[in-house]
Phi, psi and omega in degrees: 000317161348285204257009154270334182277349165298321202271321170282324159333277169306343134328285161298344179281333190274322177304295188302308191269027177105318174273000148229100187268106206290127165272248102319160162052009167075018171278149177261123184214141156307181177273149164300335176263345174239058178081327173292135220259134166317145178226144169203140194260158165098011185079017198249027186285296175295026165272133155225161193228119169279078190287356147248066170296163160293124194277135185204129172190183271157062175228185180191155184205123163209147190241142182221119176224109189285342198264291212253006165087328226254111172223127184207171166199182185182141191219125178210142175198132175255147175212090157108247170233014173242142186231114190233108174173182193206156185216162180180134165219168180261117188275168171312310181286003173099337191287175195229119204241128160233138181223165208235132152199156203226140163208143186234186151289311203269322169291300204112163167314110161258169116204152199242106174300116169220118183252150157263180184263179178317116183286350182237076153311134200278135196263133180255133193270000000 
Protein backbone atom coordinates (compact mmCIF):
# COMPACT_ATOMS: atom_id res chain seq x y z
CA UNK A 1 0.00 0.00 0.00
CA UNK A 2 3.15 1.91 0.92
CA UNK A 3 4.56 2.12 -2.49
CA UNK A 4 1.41 2.69 -4.44
CA UNK A 5 0.69 5.84 -2.72
CA UNK A 6 4.97 6.75 -3.11
CA UNK A 7 4.31 5.99 -6.76
CA UNK A 8 1.24 8.37 -7.34
CA UNK A 9 2.68 10.94 -5.36
CA UNK A 10 5.39 11.02 -7.42
CA UNK A 11 3.49 10.88 -10.44
CA UNK A 12 1.66 14.13 -9.31
CA UNK A 13 4.90 15.81 -8.24
CA UNK A 14 6.54 15.31 -11.51
CA UNK A 15 2.93 16.29 -13.60
CA UNK A 16 2.71 19.62 -11.35
CA UNK A 17 5.80 20.30 -11.81
CA UNK A 18 5.98 20.49 -15.52
CA UNK A 19 8.54 17.94 -17.07
CA UNK A 20 5.49 15.59 -17.65
CA UNK A 21 2.22 16.72 -19.51
CA UNK A 22 -0.34 13.70 -20.00
CA UNK A 23 -1.52 13.97 -23.75
CA UNK A 24 -4.22 11.95 -26.27
CA UNK A 25 -3.87 8.50 -26.15
CA UNK A 26 -2.48 8.42 -22.61
CA UNK A 27 0.87 9.94 -24.09
CA UNK A 28 3.52 11.71 -22.36
CA UNK A 29 5.89 14.63 -23.79
CA UNK A 30 7.85 17.11 -22.40
CA UNK A 31 8.27 20.62 -23.14
CA UNK A 32 9.80 21.27 -26.13
CA UNK A 33 12.08 23.79 -25.82
CA UNK A 34 13.67 22.42 -22.75
CA UNK A 35 15.14 19.43 -24.08
CA UNK A 36 13.20 16.55 -22.80
CA UNK A 37 12.94 13.82 -25.25
CA UNK A 38 9.00 12.29 -25.75
CA UNK A 39 8.43 9.57 -23.13
CA UNK A 40 5.28 7.54 -23.58
CA UNK A 41 3.11 4.98 -21.42
CA UNK A 42 0.68 2.55 -21.89
CA UNK A 43 2.70 0.61 -24.49
CA UNK A 44 2.42 3.31 -27.02
CA UNK A 45 6.44 3.70 -27.34
CA UNK A 46 6.66 2.61 -30.51
CA UNK A 47 4.38 5.63 -32.01
CA UNK A 48 5.63 8.21 -33.74
CA UNK A 49 4.54 11.40 -33.91
CA UNK A 50 5.71 13.77 -36.77
CA UNK A 51 5.70 17.41 -35.68
CA UNK A 52 7.04 18.50 -38.65
CA UNK A 53 4.63 17.05 -41.62
CA UNK A 54 3.45 18.88 -44.41
CA UNK A 55 1.00 21.10 -43.60
CA UNK A 56 -1.99 20.63 -46.06
CA UNK A 57 -6.42 21.54 -45.62
CA UNK A 58 -9.33 22.82 -47.22
CA UNK A 59 -11.82 24.28 -45.47
CA UNK A 60 -14.82 26.59 -45.85
CA UNK A 61 -17.60 28.17 -43.65
CA UNK A 62 -20.55 30.52 -43.83
CA UNK A 63 -23.25 31.78 -41.70
CA UNK A 64 -26.59 33.83 -42.85
CA UNK A 65 -28.87 34.58 -40.06
CA UNK A 66 -31.63 37.01 -41.27
CA UNK A 67 -32.87 37.67 -37.54
CA UNK A 68 -29.43 38.94 -36.64
CA UNK A 69 -28.44 40.57 -39.58
CA UNK A 70 -24.92 38.28 -39.53
CA UNK A 71 -23.76 37.09 -43.33
CA UNK A 72 -20.21 35.98 -43.64
CA UNK A 73 -18.44 33.36 -45.25
CA UNK A 74 -14.92 32.26 -45.26
CA UNK A 75 -12.64 29.93 -47.66
CA UNK A 76 -9.09 29.14 -46.96
CA UNK A 77 -6.65 26.05 -48.01
CA UNK A 78 -3.03 25.61 -47.26
CA UNK A 79 -0.20 23.14 -49.13
CA UNK A 80 2.87 23.50 -47.48
CA UNK A 81 3.86 27.57 -46.49
CA UNK A 82 1.37 28.61 -49.06
CA UNK A 83 -2.13 30.12 -47.59
CA UNK A 84 -4.48 30.96 -49.93
CA UNK A 85 -7.91 32.36 -49.24
CA UNK A 86 -11.06 34.85 -48.76
CA UNK A 87 -13.82 35.89 -46.24
CA UNK A 88 -16.48 38.31 -46.74
CA UNK A 89 -18.90 39.83 -44.80
CA UNK A 90 -22.19 42.40 -44.72
CA UNK A 91 -21.13 44.98 -42.53
CA UNK A 92 -23.46 47.15 -40.51
CA UNK A 93 -24.15 49.92 -42.47
CA UNK A 94 -25.29 47.56 -45.52
CA UNK A 95 -21.96 47.96 -47.58
CA UNK A 96 -20.23 44.45 -48.47
CA UNK A 97 -16.86 44.07 -47.66
CA UNK A 98 -14.49 41.32 -49.30
CA UNK A 99 -11.17 40.28 -48.94
CA UNK A 100 -8.60 37.96 -50.90
CA UNK A 101 -5.66 37.18 -49.62
CA UNK A 102 -2.35 35.12 -50.02
CA UNK A 103 0.79 34.39 -47.85
CA UNK A 104 4.07 32.54 -48.53
CA UNK A 105 8.10 32.47 -47.62
CA UNK A 106 8.69 34.47 -50.43
CA UNK A 107 5.90 37.22 -50.33
CA UNK A 108 4.73 37.46 -47.17
CA UNK A 109 1.15 38.31 -45.93
CA UNK A 110 -1.19 40.16 -49.11
CA UNK A 111 -4.68 40.99 -49.07
CA UNK A 112 -6.78 42.56 -51.31
CA UNK A 113 -9.65 44.66 -50.05
CA UNK A 114 -12.87 45.16 -51.73
CA UNK A 115 -15.89 47.26 -50.34
CA UNK A 116 -19.21 47.86 -52.11
CA UNK A 117 -21.45 50.67 -51.02
CA UNK A 118 -24.42 50.08 -48.85
CA UNK A 119 -27.08 47.64 -50.63
CA UNK A 120 -30.44 49.55 -49.28
CA UNK A 121 -28.81 53.16 -49.69
CA UNK A 122 -30.26 55.64 -46.82
CA UNK A 123 -33.18 57.65 -47.88
CA UNK A 124 -33.09 61.20 -47.22
CA UNK A 125 -36.36 63.40 -47.15
Amino acid sequence: MFTKIAVVLSLVAIATAGVVQLGYGGESYGHESSGYAPVAYEGHGDQHVDYHAHPKYDYSYSVSDPHTGDHKTQHEARDGDVVKGEYSLLQPDGSFRKVTYTADDHSGFNAIVHNTAPAHPEYHH
